[in-house]
N, C-alpha and C positions, 0 to 999 in steps of 0.2 A: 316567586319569581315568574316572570315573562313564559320562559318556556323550560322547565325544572330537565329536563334531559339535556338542554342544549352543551350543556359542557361534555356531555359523552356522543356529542351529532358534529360537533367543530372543533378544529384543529387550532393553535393559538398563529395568527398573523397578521405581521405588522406590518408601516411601509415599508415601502423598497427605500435603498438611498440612492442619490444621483449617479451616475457614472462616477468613476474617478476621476478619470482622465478629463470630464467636462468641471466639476464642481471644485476643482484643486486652479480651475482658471477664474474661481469670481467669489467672491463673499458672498452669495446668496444661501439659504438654509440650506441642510444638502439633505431633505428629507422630500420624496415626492408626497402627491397627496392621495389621499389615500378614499375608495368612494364609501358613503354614511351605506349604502347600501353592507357593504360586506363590517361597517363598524358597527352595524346593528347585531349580524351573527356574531360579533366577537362579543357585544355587549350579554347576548345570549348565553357565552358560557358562564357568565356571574351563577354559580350554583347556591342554592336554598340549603346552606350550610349552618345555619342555626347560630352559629355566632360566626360573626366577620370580623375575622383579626385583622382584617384590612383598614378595620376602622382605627385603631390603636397605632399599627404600622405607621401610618400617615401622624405626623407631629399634630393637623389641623385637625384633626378627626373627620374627616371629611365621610359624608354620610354618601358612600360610593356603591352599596348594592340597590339604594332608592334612584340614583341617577343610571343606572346602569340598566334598572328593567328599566325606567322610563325610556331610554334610549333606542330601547328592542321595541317597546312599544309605539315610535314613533312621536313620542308627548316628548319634544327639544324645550319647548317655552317653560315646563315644569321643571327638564328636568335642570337649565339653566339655573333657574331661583334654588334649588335646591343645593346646586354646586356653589353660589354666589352665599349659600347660607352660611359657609364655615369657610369661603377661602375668597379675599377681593381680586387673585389676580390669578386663575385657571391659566390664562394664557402664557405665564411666566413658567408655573410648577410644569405647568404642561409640554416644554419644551426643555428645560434647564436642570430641574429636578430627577436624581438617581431613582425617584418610583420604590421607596421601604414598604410602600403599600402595596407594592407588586412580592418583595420578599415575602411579607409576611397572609398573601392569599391562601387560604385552604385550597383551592383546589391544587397550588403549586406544592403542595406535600408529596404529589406522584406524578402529577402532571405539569405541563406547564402553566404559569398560571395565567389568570385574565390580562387583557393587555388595558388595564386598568388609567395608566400615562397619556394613553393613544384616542382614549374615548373622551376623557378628560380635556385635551388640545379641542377634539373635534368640536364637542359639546359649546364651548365657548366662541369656536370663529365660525360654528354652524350659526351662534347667535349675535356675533357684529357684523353677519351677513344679512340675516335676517334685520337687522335696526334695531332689533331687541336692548342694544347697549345702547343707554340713553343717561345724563346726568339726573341724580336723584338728592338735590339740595333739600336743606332742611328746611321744615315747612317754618318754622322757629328758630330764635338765635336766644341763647343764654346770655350773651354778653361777657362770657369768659372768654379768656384770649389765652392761645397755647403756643409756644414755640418748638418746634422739630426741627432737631440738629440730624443732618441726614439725610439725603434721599435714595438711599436703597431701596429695598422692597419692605423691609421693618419699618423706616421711618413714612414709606408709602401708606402701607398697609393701616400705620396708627392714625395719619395724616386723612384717611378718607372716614375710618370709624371715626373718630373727634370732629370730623366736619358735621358728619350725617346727625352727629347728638346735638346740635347746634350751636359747639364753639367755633370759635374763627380762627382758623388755624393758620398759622404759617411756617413753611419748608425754609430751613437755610441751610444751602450746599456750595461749597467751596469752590466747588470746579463753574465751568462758564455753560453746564448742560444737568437737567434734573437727570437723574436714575444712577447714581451712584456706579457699583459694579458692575450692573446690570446696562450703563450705560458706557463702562469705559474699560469694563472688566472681561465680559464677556465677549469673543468673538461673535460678528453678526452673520458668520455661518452658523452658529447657533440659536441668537436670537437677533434677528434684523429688527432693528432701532425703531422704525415705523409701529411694528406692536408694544413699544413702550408708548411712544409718541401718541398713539389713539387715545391711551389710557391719561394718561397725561392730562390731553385734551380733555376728556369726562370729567376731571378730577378739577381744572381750574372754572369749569363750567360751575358744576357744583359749590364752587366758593372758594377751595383751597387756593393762596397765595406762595407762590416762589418764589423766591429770590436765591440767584445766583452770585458767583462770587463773594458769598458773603462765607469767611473762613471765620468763626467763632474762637476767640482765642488770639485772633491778627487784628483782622480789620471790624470785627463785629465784636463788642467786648462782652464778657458774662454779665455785667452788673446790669449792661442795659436790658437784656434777656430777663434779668430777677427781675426789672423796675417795670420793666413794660409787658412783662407778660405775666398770666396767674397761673401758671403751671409749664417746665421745659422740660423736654424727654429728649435724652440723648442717644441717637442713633447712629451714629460715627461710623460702625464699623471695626474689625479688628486688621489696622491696616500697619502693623510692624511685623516689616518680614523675619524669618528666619534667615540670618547667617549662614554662610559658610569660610569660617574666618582658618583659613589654610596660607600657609606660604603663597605668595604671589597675585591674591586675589585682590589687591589693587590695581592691577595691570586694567590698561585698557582693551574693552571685550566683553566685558563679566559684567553681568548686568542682573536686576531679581527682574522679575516676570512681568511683575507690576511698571516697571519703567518700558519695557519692551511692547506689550501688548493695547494700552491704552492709546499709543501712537498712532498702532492700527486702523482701530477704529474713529479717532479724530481725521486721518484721511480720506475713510469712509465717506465722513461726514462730510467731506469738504476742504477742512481746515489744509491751510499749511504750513507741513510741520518741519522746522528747520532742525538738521541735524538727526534724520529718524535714523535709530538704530534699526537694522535691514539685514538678511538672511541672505539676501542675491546672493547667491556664488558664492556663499561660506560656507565652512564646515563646523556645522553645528554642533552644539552639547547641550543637552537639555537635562539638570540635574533636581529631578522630583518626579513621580512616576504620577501622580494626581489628578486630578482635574485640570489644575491651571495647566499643569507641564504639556496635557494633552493640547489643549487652546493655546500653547507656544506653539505644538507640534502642526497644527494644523495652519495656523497661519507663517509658517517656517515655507510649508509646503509651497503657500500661495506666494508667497517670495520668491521659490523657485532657488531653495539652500542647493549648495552644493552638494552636502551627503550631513545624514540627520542620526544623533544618537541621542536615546533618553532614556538615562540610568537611575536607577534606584536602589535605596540600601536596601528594604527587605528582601525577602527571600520571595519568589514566583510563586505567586497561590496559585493551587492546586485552578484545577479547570473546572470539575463541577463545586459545588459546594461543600465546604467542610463540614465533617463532622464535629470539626468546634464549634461553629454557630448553624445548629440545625434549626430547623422551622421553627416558631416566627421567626426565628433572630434573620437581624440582616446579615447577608451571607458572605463569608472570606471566600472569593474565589476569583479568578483571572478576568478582568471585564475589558472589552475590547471597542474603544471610541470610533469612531467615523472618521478622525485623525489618523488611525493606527492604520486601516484602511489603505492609505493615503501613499504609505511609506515611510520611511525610517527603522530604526532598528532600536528595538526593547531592550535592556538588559537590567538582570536583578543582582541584587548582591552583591554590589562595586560602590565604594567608598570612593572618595576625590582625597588626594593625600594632600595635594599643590598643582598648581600651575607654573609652567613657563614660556618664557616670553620673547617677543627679539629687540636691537637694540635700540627700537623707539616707543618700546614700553607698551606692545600690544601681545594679547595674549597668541601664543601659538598652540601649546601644547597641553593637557591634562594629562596628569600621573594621577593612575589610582589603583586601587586593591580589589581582588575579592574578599569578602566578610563573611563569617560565620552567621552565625542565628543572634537574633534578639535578646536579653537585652546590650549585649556586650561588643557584638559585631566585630570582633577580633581579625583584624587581617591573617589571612592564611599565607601561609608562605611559599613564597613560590609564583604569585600569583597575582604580581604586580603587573601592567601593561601603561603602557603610554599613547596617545590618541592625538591627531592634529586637532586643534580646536583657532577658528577665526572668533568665533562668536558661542560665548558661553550665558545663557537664561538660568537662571537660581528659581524653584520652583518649586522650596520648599516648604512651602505653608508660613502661617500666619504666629505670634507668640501673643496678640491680643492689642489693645487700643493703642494710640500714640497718645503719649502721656504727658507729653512737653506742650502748653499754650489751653486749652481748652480745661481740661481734667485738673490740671495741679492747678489754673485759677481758679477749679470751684473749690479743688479742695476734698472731693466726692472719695468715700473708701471704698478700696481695691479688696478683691478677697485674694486668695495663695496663689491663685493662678495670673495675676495681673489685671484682670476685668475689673469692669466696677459692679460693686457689690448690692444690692438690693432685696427688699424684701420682698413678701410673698405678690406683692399689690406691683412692685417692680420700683417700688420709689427707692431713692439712695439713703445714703446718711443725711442728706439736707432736704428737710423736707419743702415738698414743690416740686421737686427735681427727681427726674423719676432716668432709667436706660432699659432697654428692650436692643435686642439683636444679638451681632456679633460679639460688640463692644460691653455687653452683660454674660454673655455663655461661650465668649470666645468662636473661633473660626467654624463655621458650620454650613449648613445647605440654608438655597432659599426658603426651602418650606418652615423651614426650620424662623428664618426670618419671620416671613411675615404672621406665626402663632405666636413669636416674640413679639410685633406689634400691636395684634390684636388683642392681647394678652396686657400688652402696658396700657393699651388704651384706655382697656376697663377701670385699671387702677388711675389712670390719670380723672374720669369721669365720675367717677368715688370721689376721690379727692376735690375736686371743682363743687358736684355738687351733691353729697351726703348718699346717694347711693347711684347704680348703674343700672341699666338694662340693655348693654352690649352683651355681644356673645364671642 
């Protein structure tokens, strides 16, 4: 390494976040920036630990002690290529991504560990500052033709390796804008739309084709997918929410996440959206303690709710890390968004029994429990309470693909879990037809996506043409 002491000369720091009081007024990131000067010192604490579990941590294996001295050492153009070697889109993981490669740092055994996430972000917009990010078409075209159902970061991720080996590839996505979650999922206080958009841009440069609106299953049929293309990989996503089927949850009110927050961002954009469901001056419920629930909570805020609660079954992880998942494992412990930040009120271990309602059928009120421990959750007694609710976001995860229109016309087999099933190469039971992502591994992180892409790619690239040389 760079500088072998430097993890015992620097203290671990990140950015600052925006005000509250300013950043709860606009959807921009609420992260300030942060100077390459002092990301050089943090790159410095990467210590010469002899094996880097940070490497395994990371789904991508992302070669992150070579990027990290290069970093200290000033060499960004190297150590770009080198990050660009195991992952196509730093600037997503870099923002969005929970960082299992920060869990599992050695030096975080006693220290804290490298800010691993934060060098990673910089690394990448230190170089679409620089011009370094530039489209890289194939010098060569195979003449095979691939179809990608999807434009997530999985169906992204496969969409650029399959270009670069010189198939011609094309995105089909449903909605009327490329980037899937990442485009209608994610709040752009997290990730502002513009850093998909660049990439986007490189990516149609390069040769890849899009098409939107095109819903496979509806308006786009499978057979024409077999007929006209030599190989389709299915990248969908695992978008059938989780229920919560209790007394009254018809009422008007009650909404999953996914209806709620994609609104959001469509006025972002511009769009307008008739009918938005809107937090102004309600009294919130947000039932899932998650990810998304946090990205309800936070654009809850920017609405300007009346008063905000987000409840969840388990029980309150502890605050430091348990000694159930000690090092590497990624850690059970209390983790606190930039949402949380914000305002509202947490709570754990409260069950929803029903809802009630007034007499034009809109929700008012949540009845729920507190609950015991896992797996049983047993209402305790005694322990009921009642909560006004205007406006209730379901925010409880994912149970895997939608199965109706696309999936039951191929026909493609499911494994126990509801996904579809594949083998080691990622192909399905029909061969040609290959899935990577969500919609293969069930509801997961982006990183996790796009080594599901990269990963189907190879196999699709075998398939096409007798062997590969992706990575």
């Amino acid at each position: 390494m760079g500088k072998a002491t430097g993890f015992m000369e620097a203290t671990r720091e990140t950015p600052t976040r925006r005000a509250v009081e300013v950043r709860v007024n606009d959807y921009r990131e609420v992260y300030e920036d942060f100077p390459e000067q002092k990301l050089q010192t943090q790159a410095s604490r990467c210590m010469d630990c002899s094996v880097p579990f940070c490497h395994t941590g990371c789904p991508l294996n992302n070669i992150i002690p070579d990027w990290n001295d290069l970093v200290y050492r000033d060499r960004w153009k190297e150590a770009i290529r080198v990050l660009h070697a195991t992952n196509n889109f730093p600037e997503f993981t870099g923002r969005v991504c929970p960082a299992p490669c920060e869990a599992a740092c050695v030096l975080g055994i006693n220290e804290p560990p490298v800010t691993i996430k934060n060098i990673e972000k910089t690394i990448i917009e230190h170089a679409f500052k620089e011009g370094w990010i530039r489209p890289e078409p194939p010098l060569t075209r195979t003449g095979k033709r691939v179809a990608i159902v999807g434009s997530g970061p999985s169906g992204l991720a496969a969409a650029q390796q399959l270009n670069r080996a010189g198939h011609e590839v094309t995105v089909f996505e449903k909605n009327d804008r490329i980037g899937g979650l990442m485009r209608y999922g994610i709040p752009d206080f997290k990730l502002e739309k513009t850093v998909l958009d660049r990439r986007l841009d490189q990516m149609r440069y390069e040769g890849v084709l899009f098409k939107t609106g095109a819903h496979v299953g509806r308006n786009v049929s499978v057979e024409d997918l077999r007929t006209q293309f030599d190989a389709v990989l299915l990248a969908g996503g695992a978008e059938s929410p989780r229920d919560l089927p209790v007394p009254g949850r018809d009422l008007k009110g009650i909404h999953y996440a996914m209806e709620y927050l994609p609104q959001q961002n469509r006025r972002i954009a511009g769009d307008v959206v008739d009918g938005q469901i809107l937090a102004t001056g309600k009294h919130v419920i947000i039932i899932g303690g998650g990810d998304t629930g946090a990205d309800c909570l936070g654009t809850a805020h920017r609405q300007k709710a009346k008063s905000i609660h987000q409840f969840e079954i388990m029980p309150q992880p502890p605050a430091e890390r348990s000694p159930l998942t000690p090092w590497p494992l990624w850690p059970l412990q209390l983790r606190t968004e930039s949402a949380h930040e914000e305002g509202g009120i947490r709570d754990w271990a409260v069950a929803t029994t029903r809802f009630t309602g007034d007499e034009n059928g809109n929700v008012k009120q949540l009845h729920a429990a507190r609950v015991g421990s896992p797996p049983k959750f047993e209402a305790m007694p005694g322990t009921d309470f009642i909560i006004d609710a205007d406006l209730v976001l379901i925010a409880m995860g994912f149970l895997g693909p939608v199965k109706n229109g696309m999936i039951e016309a191929l026909g493609v087999k499911l494994d126990a879990r509801g996904n579809v099933e594949t083998n080691t190469d990622h192909m399905t039971s029909i061969p040609g037809v290959f899935a990577a992502g969500d919609m293969r591994r069930g509801q997961s992180l982006v990183v996790w996506a796009i080594t599901e892409g990269r990963k189907a790619a190879r196999g699709v690239d075998k398939f096409l043409m007798g062997e590969t040389h992706l990575r």
